[in-house]
N, C-alpha and C positions, 0 to 999 in steps of 0.2 A: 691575622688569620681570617680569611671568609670562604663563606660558604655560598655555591652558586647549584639555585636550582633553574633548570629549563623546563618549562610547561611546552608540550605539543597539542593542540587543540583538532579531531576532527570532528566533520558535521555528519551525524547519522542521516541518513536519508538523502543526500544528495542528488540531483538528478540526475542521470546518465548522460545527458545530451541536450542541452535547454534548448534547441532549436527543434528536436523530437520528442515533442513531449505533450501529451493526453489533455486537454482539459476535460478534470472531471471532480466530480465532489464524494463525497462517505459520510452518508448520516443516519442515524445519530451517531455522533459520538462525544463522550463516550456512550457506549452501549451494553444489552444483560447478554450479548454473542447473537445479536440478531441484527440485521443493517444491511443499509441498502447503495448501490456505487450507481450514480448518474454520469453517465457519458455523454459531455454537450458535444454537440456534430458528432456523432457516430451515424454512420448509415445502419437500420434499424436490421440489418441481416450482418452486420460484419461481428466477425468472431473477436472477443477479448481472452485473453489467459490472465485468469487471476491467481497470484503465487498470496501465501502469507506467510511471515516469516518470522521468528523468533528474537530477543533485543540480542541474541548470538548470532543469527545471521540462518539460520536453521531453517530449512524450506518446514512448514509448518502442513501447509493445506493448498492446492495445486486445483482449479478448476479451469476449463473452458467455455466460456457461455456468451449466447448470443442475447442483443439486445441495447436498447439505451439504458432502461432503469434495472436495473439486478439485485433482488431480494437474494443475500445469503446470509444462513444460519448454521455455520461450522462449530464444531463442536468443540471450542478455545473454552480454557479456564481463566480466570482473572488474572489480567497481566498487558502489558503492553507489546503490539506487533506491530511488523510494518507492512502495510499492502500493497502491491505493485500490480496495477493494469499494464497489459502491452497489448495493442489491437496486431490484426497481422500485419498493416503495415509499416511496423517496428518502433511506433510513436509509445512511450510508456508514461505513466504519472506515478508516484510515491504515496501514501498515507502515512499517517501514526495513527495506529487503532489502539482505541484502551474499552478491555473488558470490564465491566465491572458487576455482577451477579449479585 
């Protein structure tokens, strides 16, 4: 008699397209819900949409904002999200943000 289990493994956060893709950084983190998203080579007028989203996949908090360096301060409770930059021209990057208060 045996017993056979199968583990399936996916990765959270994966990127959409490695060849489309932001460089950019998220610090501090972790952080008390206050942090800031640096865009290396952004031209200083192009728009980014910043989604954050729940460890469910939950659209969380949805901005638009122009800029390289971006101070935001949403109003997350302690817990882990995932951040997604997409500039408009379709390039996106991923975070893991963890709140901690």
């Amino acid at each position: 008699f045996s017993d056979t289990i199968t583990v399936y493994v996916s990765a959270l956060g994966v990127k959409e397209n490695y060849k489309n893709t932001v460089s950019s950084t998220l610090y501090p983190n972790p952080n008390n819900g206050e942090f800031n998203i640096e865009i290396v080579k952004a031209a200083k007028d192009q728009q980014a949409e910043i989604s954050i989203l729940d460890v469910t996949g939950k659209l969380i908090y949805n901005k638009t904002v122009t800029g390289i360096t971006i101070n935001l301060k949403p109003d997350l409770a302690n817990g882990i999200y995932m951040v997604k930059i997409k500039l408009q021209d379709g390039t996106t990057d991923v975070h893991r943000l963890v709140i901690s208060k």
